[in-house]
C-alpha positions, 0 to 999 in steps of 0.5 A: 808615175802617171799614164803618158800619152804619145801623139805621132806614134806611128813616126819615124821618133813617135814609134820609137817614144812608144817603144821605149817606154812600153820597154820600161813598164810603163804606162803609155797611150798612143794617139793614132788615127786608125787603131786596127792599122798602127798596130803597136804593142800598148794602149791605143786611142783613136784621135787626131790632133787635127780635130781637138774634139777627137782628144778628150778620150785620149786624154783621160787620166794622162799625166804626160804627153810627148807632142809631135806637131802634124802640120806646117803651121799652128793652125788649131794648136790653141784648142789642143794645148788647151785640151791638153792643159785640163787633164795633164800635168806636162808636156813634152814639145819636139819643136827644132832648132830655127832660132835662126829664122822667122817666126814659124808655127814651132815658135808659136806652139812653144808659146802657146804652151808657155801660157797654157800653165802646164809642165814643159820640156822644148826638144829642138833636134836639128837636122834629122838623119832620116830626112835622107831616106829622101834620097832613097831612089837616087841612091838606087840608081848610084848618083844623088843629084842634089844642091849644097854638097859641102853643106855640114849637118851633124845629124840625130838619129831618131832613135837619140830623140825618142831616148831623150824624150823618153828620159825627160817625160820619166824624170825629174829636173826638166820643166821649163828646159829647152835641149838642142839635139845634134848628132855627134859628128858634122858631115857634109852632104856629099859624105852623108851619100858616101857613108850611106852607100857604103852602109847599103853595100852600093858605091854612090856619088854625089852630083852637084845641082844648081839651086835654080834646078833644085828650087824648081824641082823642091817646088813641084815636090812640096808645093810650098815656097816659102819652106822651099826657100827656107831649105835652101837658105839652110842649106847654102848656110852649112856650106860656110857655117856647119851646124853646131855640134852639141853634147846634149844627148851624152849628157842627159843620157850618159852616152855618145849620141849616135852617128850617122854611120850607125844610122845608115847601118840601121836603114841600110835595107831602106836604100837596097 
């Protein structure tokens, strides 16, 4: 098996990508930034998926190259794809599960990637687990004030995406596969805080916010309102229609995916 390259190596999936396969004795290369920072056990590249130019060194004598996206739009997504298409053979995407929305920079690097002429394999988790570390500080102070509640998410741990990539960038059988990645379980927003809580030794509750509060404050925070908007959309959805569950991980790696319990026990010192 050839050299695999892996961008986003320092993320919350990337990190864990890189660590699996060094585990299994493979050859791995990882894009980052600043070498002398990532401090991670493998080859390292410096590179930035922001300046195409930057890539060809990381590129040389790659197969494979899991693909973490850096941005909220495709901007410059066609010269990297391309960069990536005269040295490797394949690629593996993390995109998401929007099929649901309009046309966003996943569904145009997913297309990029269809007409590049390389391998592909489209990884669509939906809601991340790790996106409650947002809530860390609230969960501190003992109340998280946040809209949607009874908002149902069946949240992947990050550790479930990397195995999967893993498993599909070092077997057979998966280009031209699109896989839906969930956590196995559905939890409202409001339990999320309960079981993290309970994970982190700390009793939490839940606060109710009115979306008009929380778009206001999302603003300020992101910057960006058509994503705020999007969230919210989200959100206010799952009250009525909770994200599906899927199997995809128990039956690409023959395991039950993780749940969120196991989550919160894994970064129970990030919320104490």
């Amino acid at each position: 098996m050839g050299k695999i390259l892996v961008t986003g190596a320092t993320g919350n999936v990337g990190r864990h990508v890189v660590s699996q396969l060094a585990e299994a004795g493979l050859e791995v290369r990882a894009l980052v930034r600043d070498p002398a920072r990532a401090r991670l056990p493998v080859e390292m590249a410096q590179g930035d998926l922001n300046a195409a130019e930057t890539l060809e060194p990381a590129l040389e004598d790659v197969e494979s190259v899991f693909l973490l996206w850096p941005s909220v739009t495709a901007a410059g997504a066609d010269e990297v794809i391309a960069a990536i298409a005269k040295h490797a053979r394949r690629v593996v995407y993390l995109s998401a599960n929007v099929a649901d929305e309009p046309v966003t920079h996943y569904h145009e690097i997913e297309q990029l990637i269809r007409h590049s002429g390389l391998g592909w394999t489209f990884l669509r988790p939906g809601g991340f687990a790790a996106n409650t570390l947002g809530w860390a500080g609230q969960i501190r102070q003992g109340v998280v004030r946040w809209p949607y509640g009874q908002a149902s998410r069946s949240l992947i741990h990050e550790k479930d995406i990397a195995a999967v990539a893993v498993h599909v960038l070092t077997s057979a059988g998966h280009n031209g596969a699109t896989y839906i990645l969930t956590g196995p379980e559905q939890l409202t927003q409001a339990e999320q805080v309960r079981v993290i809580g309970e994970a982190a030794g700390r009793e939490v509750r839940w606060e109710e916010q009115p979306p008009e509060e929380a778009r206001d404050q999302l603003m300020a925070a992101w910057g960006d309102p058509t994503f705020v908007e999007s969230a919210l959309r989200t959100w206010d959805g799952f009250v009525t229609s909770p994200e599906p569950v899927t199997d995809t991980v128990r039956r690409l790696l023959g395991r039950p995916a993780l749940t969120f319990r196991q989550w919160a026990r894994d970064h129970a010192a990030d919320f104490s």
